[in-house]
Steps between C-alpha positions, in 0.01 A plus 500: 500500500578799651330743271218278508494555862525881519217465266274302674614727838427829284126364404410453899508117470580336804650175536358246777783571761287613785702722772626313823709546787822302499712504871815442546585386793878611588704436823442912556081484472309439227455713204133513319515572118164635344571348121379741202365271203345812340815663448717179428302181466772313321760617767259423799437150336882458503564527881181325586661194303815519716239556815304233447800283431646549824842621340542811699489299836809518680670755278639796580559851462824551276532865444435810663609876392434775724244768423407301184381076506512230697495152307407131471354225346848330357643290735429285765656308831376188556667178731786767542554512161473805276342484147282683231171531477381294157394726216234511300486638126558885490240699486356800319617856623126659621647808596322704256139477699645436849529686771787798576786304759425715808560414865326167598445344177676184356636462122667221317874522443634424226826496254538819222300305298179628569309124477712325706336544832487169669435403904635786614340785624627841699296702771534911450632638847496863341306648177700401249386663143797429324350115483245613344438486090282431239550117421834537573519582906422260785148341529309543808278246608364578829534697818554449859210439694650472849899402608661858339654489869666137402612633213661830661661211752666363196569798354721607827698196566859578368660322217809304435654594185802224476286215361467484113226604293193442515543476873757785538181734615323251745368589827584319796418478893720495742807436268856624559716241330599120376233270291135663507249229694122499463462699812632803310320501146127682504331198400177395369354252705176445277308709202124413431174686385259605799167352488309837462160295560280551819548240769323478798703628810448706822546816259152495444384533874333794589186727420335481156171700381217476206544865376157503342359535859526716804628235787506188332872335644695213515740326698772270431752338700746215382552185713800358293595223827151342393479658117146665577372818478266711777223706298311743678261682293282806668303799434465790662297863462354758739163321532577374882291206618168555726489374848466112523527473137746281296702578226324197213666454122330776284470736776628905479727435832812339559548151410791209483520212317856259603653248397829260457565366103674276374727661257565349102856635399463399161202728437612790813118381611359495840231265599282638804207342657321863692373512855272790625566738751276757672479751771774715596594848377812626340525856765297261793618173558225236572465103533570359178297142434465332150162518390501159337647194625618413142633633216269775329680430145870519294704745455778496216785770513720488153801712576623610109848688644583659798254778501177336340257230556151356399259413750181228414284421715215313533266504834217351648349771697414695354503279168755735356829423230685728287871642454672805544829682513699554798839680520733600782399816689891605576774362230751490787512111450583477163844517445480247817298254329704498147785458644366201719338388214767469310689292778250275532503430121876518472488239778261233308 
């Protein structure tokens, strides 16, 4: 098995493990692990099992040496009760292809047989190269996305060496003496995969553009007490409007087109029925009146993550439909939205 492996890693075929985010949520901030399939598939596959199984939940970590690891994954506390994490099969040491153990990533521990690695895992505090080896070191599987300040937390809380192995290394808070008590172990309250797909949130607010043109803007605000979405889509160029005249649909001037959509989660869709607005000048405010009573048409903005969207569209005067790309102007948002995104998902 594992020859066949390093063969199959050595000929660049990948096995369907696609990379995710996995948080762990500890009583000292959350920790966000970026998982590495393409290194160690069959290691990655491992943890997700215990993930997805809910078995690191309310364990804790059990080991911490200074300037070197801090570790988990073996035991938990549960109904104030301590216990072990259950085990799966040992796995297949994938240290061969994997990444070196440098500051911020996370490798499986393991016994010194070299395919023995089980639930638990270590975090590198320092560079450690001596972990390192060709089938025979300690497999990295991923890397820190965000929480290495959790993890220096842990790292500095001081140890109490009179308890018996495996716990004679465990960090603790607030501990001086007598029976340890839940309120001192670094526990994990929950461990679970982000949900890396787009969801609509207020993340996506803001000012959007069609980079094929000159002017051609949007702009989107959120609603989420009423779960609707504010479009305002506009042009603008340096052709200003003659006296008396108004801005129409088609027209070289400046131009909006509003509306509020109804919003379909499942497909990150927005519905919008368009209204027309003339007059007015972006550098010489004017009256602004809508040119039609009704609706001039639909509008349909497809957000595809936080920085890109469709637009189709399909009005009535002019008779006009079509599709195009739009895309933020500033990425300042971004990191805003995925992270929103991600709550909202995580929240579902």
């Amino acid at each position: 098995m594992k020859f066949l492996m390093t063969l199959l890693l050595f000929c660049g075929f990948s096995l369907s493990v696609n990379a995710q985010i996995v948080r762990m949520e500890t009583v000292l901030g959350n920790i966000d692990i970026e998982l590495r399939p393409d290194v160690a598939p069959v290691t990655v596959a491992n943890f997700l099992n215990y993930v997805n199984d809910g078995d690191y939940n309310n364990s804790y970590f059990h080991r911490s040496v200074a300037n070197f690891i801090i570790q988990g994954g073996g035991f938990t506390y549960i109904n104030g009760q301590s216990g072990s994490v259950p085990t799966d099969a040992p796995i297949i040491n994938e240290s061969t292809f994997s990444l070196p153990n440098i500051r911020g990533t996370i490798s499986m521990a393991r016994t010194s047989n070299v395919d023995s690695a089980t639930s638990q895992w270590f975090f590198n505090t320092v560079n450690n190269p001596s972990l390192d080896g060709n089938g025979d070191g300690y497999a990295v599987f991923g890397s820190v996305r965000a929480g290495m300040d959790v993890i220096d937390a842990i790292a500095a809380l001081p140890i109490i060496r009179t308890f018996a192995s495996p716990i004679n290394e465990i960090p603790l808070i607030n501990f001086s003496s007598g029976s340890i008590q839940q309120s001192n172990l670094v526990l994990i309250n929950r461990a679970y995969v982000l949900d890396e797909s787009l969801h609509i949130n207020p993340g996506l607010n803001g000012s959007w553009f069609n980079a094929a043109t000159s002017g051609q803007g949007f702009f989107f605000d959120y609603f989420t007490s009423i779960d609707k979405m504010f479009m305002g889509w506009f042009t603008f160029d340096t052709v200003e409007l003659n006296a008396g005249v108004a801005a129409n649909l088609g027209d070289a001037n400046q131009r909006w087109l509003t509306g509020l959509g109804n919003i379909n989660h499942e497909t990150n869709a927005i519905s919008f029925d368009i209204f027309s607005t003339s007059g007015g000048l972006f550098d010489n405010p004017q009256t602004v009146t809508n040119s039609d009573a009704g609706s001039v048409g639909t509008v349909t903005i497809t957000f595809t993550d936080c920085a890109n969207a469709t637009v189709d569209y399909n009005l009535t005067s002019p008779a006009v439909s079509g599709s195009f790309p739009i895309t933020r102007i500033v990425n300042d948002n971004v990191a805003l939205c995925e992270s929103l995104s991600r709550q909202v998902g995580t929240s579902r």
